[in-house]
C-alpha positions as CSV (number, residue, x, y, z in Angstrom):
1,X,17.1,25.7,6.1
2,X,19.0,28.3,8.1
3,X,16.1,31.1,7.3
4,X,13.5,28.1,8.5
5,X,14.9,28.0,11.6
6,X,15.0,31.8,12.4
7,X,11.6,32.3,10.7
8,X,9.1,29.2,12.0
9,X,5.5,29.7,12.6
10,X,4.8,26.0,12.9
11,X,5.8,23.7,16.3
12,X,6.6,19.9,16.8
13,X,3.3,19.7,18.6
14,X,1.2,21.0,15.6
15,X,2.7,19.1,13.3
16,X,2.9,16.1,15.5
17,X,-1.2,16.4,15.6
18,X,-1.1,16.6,11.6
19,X,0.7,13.4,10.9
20,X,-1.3,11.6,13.7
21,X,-4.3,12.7,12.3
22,X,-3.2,12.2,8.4
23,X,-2.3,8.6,9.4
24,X,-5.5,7.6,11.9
25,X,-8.0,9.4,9.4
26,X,-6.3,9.3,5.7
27,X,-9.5,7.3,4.5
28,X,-12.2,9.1,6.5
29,X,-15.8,10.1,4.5
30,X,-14.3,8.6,1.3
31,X,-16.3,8.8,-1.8
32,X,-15.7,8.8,-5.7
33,X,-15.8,12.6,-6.0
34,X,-12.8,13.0,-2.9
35,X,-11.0,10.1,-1.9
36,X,-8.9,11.0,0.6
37,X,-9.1,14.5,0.2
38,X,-11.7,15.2,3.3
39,X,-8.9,13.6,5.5
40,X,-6.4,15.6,3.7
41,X,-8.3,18.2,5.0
42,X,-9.2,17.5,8.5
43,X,-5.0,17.3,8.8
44,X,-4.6,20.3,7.4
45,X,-6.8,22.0,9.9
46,X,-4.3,22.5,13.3
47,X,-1.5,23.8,10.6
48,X,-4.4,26.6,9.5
49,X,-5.5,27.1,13.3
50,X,-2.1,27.9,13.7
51,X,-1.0,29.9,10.6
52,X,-4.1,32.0,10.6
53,X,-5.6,32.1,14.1
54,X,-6.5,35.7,14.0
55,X,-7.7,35.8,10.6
56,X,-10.7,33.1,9.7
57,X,-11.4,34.3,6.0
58,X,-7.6,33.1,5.2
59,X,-8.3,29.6,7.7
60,X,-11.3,28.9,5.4
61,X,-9.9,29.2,2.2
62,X,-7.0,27.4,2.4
63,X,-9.3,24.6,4.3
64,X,-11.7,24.7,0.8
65,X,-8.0,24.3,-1.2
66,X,-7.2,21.1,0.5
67,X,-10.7,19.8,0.2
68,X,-10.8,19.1,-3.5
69,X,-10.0,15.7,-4.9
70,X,-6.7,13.5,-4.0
71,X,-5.6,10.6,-3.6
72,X,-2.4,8.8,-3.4
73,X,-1.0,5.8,-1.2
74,X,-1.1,6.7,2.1
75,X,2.0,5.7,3.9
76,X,4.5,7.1,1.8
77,X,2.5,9.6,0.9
78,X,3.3,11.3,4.4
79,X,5.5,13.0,2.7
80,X,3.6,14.8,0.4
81,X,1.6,16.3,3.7
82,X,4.6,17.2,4.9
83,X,6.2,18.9,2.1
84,X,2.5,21.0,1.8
85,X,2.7,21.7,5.9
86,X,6.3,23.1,4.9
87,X,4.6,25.3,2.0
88,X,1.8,26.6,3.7
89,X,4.2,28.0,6.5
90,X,6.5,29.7,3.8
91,X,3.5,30.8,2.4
92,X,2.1,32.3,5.8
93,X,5.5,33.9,5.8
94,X,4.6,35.8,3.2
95,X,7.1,33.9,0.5
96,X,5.6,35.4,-2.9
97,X,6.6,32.8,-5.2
98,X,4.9,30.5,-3.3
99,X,1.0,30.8,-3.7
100,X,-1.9,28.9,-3.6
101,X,-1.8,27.7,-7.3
102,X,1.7,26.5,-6.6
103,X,1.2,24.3,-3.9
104,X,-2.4,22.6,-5.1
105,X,-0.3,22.0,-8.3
106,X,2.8,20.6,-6.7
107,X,0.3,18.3,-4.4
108,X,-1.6,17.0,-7.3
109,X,1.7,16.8,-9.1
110,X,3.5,14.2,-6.7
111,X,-0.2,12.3,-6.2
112,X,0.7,9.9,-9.1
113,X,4.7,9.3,-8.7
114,X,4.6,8.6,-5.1
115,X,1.2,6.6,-5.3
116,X,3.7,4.3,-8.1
117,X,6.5,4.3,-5.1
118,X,4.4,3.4,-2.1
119,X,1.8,0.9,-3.9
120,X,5.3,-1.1,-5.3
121,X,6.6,-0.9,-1.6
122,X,4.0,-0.9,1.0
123,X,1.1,-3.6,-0.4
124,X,3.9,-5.4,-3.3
125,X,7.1,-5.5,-1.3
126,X,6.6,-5.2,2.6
127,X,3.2,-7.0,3.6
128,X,4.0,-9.8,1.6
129,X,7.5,-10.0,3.1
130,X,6.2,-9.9,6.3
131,X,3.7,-12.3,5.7
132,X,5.8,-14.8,4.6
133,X,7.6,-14.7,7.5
134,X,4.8,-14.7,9.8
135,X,3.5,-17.9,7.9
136,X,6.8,-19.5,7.9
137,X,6.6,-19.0,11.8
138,X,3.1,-19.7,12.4
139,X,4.0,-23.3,10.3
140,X,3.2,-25.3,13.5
141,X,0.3,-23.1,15.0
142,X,2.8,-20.6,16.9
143,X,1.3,-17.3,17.7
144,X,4.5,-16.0,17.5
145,X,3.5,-15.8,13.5
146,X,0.6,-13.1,13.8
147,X,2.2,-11.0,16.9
148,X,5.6,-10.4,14.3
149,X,3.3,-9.5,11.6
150,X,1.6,-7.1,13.7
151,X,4.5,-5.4,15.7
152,X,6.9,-5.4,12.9
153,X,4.2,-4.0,10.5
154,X,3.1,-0.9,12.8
155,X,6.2,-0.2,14.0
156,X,8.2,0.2,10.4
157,X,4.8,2.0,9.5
158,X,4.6,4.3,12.2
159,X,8.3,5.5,12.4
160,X,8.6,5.1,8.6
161,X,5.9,8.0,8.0
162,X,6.5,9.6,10.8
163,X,10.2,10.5,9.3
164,X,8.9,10.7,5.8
165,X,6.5,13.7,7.0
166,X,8.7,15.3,9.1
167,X,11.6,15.2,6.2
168,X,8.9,16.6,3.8
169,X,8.4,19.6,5.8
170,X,12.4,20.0,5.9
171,X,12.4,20.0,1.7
172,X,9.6,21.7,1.1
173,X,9.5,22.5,-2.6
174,X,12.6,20.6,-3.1
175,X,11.5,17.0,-2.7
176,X,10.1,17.4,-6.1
177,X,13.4,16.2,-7.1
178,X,12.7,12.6,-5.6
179,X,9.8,11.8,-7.0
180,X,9.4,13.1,-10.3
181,X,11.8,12.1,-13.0
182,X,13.8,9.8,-14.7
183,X,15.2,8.6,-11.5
184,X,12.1,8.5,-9.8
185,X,10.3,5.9,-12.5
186,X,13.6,3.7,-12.4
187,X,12.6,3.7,-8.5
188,X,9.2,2.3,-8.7
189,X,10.3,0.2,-11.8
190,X,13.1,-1.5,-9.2
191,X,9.9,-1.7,-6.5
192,X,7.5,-3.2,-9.0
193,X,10.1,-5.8,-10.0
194,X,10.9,-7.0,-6.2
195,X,7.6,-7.0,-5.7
196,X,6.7,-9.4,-8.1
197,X,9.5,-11.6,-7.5
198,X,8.6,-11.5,-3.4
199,X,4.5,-12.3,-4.6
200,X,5.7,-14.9,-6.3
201,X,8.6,-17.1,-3.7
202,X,5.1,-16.1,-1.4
203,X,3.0,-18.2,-4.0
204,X,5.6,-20.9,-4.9
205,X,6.4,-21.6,-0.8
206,X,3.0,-21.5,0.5
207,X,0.2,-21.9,-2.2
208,X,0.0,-25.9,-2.3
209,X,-2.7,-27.7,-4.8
210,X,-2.0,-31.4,-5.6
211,X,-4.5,-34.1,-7.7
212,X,-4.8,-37.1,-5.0
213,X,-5.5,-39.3,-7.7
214,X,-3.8,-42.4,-8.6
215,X,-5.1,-45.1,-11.7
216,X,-4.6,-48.5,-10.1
217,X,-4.5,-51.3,-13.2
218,X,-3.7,-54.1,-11.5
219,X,-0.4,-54.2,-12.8
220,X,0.4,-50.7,-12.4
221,X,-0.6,-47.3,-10.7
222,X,-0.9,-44.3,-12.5
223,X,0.4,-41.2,-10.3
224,X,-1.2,-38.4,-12.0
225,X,0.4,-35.9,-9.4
226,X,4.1,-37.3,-9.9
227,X,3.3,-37.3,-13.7
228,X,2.6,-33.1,-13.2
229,X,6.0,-32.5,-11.3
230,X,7.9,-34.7,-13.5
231,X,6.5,-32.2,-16.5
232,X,6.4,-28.8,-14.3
233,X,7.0,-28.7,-10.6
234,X,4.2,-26.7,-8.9
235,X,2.2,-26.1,-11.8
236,X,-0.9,-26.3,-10.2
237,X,-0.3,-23.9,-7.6
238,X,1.0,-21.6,-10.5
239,X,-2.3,-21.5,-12.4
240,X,-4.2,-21.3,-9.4
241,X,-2.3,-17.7,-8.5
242,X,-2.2,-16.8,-12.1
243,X,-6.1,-17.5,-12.4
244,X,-6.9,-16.0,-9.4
245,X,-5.0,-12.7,-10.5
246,X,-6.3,-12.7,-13.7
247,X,-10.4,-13.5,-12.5
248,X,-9.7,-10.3,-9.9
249,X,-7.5,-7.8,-12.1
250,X,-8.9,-8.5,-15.6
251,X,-12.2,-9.8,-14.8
252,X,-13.2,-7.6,-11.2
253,X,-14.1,-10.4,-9.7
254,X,-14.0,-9.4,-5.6
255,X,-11.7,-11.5,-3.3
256,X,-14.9,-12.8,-1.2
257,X,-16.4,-14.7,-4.8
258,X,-13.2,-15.7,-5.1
259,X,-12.5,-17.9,-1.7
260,X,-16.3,-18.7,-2.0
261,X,-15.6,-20.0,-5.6
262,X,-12.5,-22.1,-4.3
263,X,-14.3,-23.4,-1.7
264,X,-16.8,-24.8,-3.7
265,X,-14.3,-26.1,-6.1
266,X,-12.4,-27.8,-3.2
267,X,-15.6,-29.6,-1.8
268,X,-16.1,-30.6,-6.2
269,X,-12.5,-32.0,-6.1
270,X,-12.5,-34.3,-3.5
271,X,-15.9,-35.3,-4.5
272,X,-14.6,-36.5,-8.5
273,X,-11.3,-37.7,-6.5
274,X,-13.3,-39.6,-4.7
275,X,-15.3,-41.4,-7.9
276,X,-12.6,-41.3,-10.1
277,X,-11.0,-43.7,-7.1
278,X,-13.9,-45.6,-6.6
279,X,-14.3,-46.5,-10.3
280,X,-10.6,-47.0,-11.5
């Protein structure tokens, strides 16, 4: 750290425009054959203005390195842009053991472990956290439901990356430690597990399906709703999520046929409800 300090070819202000750009442009010109490795570029590009403004041959080719495939979840993966901003400097530095090989292999290396890390915390832990809490306060048609969702979600976002890039390009080769390992995969097992267990209060607090049908005999009713929560309390609601992520993880139906698919199905409902009450 000490000879980083004393030997730094990289300033807040390039950096700063890296991680702006990283995070505003991540998904930019995505396709099959890169990803996200076209915005991994275009960040790269002010660290190899700066590194190797008077010599273009050495700015091209280590544009052309970062330009092959990668992908890996965004947010957290701030880090990973970091630790390669921290590389490339050492590199400039002339560091020998660090070369190109070495640093394409330790990006594609952490790809996968923190794509595990920030897929269990970002879109299975904290959205549906905050979502839940945004519903909850949004119950009577407050706005204060979607203005908490969107300040609190931008602002751990922002400041989260922000100090996960900046801390990358502190460790440099040394955050390989953190993601790769035994301890790392007990990590994202621990994030996978809350996850689930937060998608699923979400489902049981807020995902409401009931049969509003009731067998009238003359001398008794038939509740077939009560009958359900006297055998399983929110079943319903429990096959409905358990259908729906089975039709879209097993099956690839989209999200759109889905609510289309529902709706329909809602509009069917009410309309054998309806007979079913008319007749018995």
């Amino acid at each position: 750290m000490e000879n980083r300090k004393t030997y730094q070819l990289l300033d807040k202000k390039t950096l700063n425009k890296s991680y702006v750009r990283w995070m505003m442009y991540n998904l930019v010109a995505t396709s099959f054959e890169f990803l996200e490795a076209l915005g991994f570029a275009y960040a790269m590009q002010p660290i190899a203005d700066k590194l190797y403004k008077e010599n273009p041959e050495k700015r091209k080719n280590m544009l052309k390195r970062h330009s092959i495939f990668y992908n890996t979840e965004p947010q957290i993966g701030a880090l990973i842009n970091g630790v390669v901003c921290g590389l490339e400097e050492q590199k400039a530095l002339g560091k020998s053991e660090i070369d190109d090989s070495f640093i394409n292999s330790l990006k594609v290396g952490l790809m996968g472990p923190v794509a595990g890390i920030g897929d269990s915390m970002i879109p299975g832990m904290l959205i549906p956290i905050l979502l839940s809490i945004g519903m909850g306060l949004s119950s009577n048609g407050s706005v204060l439901g979607p203005l908490f969702y969107i300040i609190f979600y931008n602002s751990i976002i922002v400041f989260g990356t922000r100090f996960l890039f900046f801390k990358g390009y502190e460790l440099g080769a040394e955050s390989v430690d953190l993601f790769v390992g035994k301890k790392a995969q007990k990590i994202t097992q621990a994030f996978s597990l809350l996850g689930v267990i937060v998608v699923g209060g979400v489902a049981a607090s807020y995902v409401n399906l009931n049969l509003p049908i009731v067998l009238d005999f003359g001398s008794s009713t038939i509740d077939i709703q009560q009958i359900l929560d006297g055998i399983f309390p929110k079943l319903l609601p429990a096959i409905l999520v358990i259908g729906s992520w089975y039709f879209m993880a097993k099956k690839g139906v989209s999200p759109i046929k889905m609510i289309a698919a529902y709706f329909i199905l809602a509009f069917g409902g009410v309309g054998i409800a309806y007979l079913v009450q008319i007749f018995f």
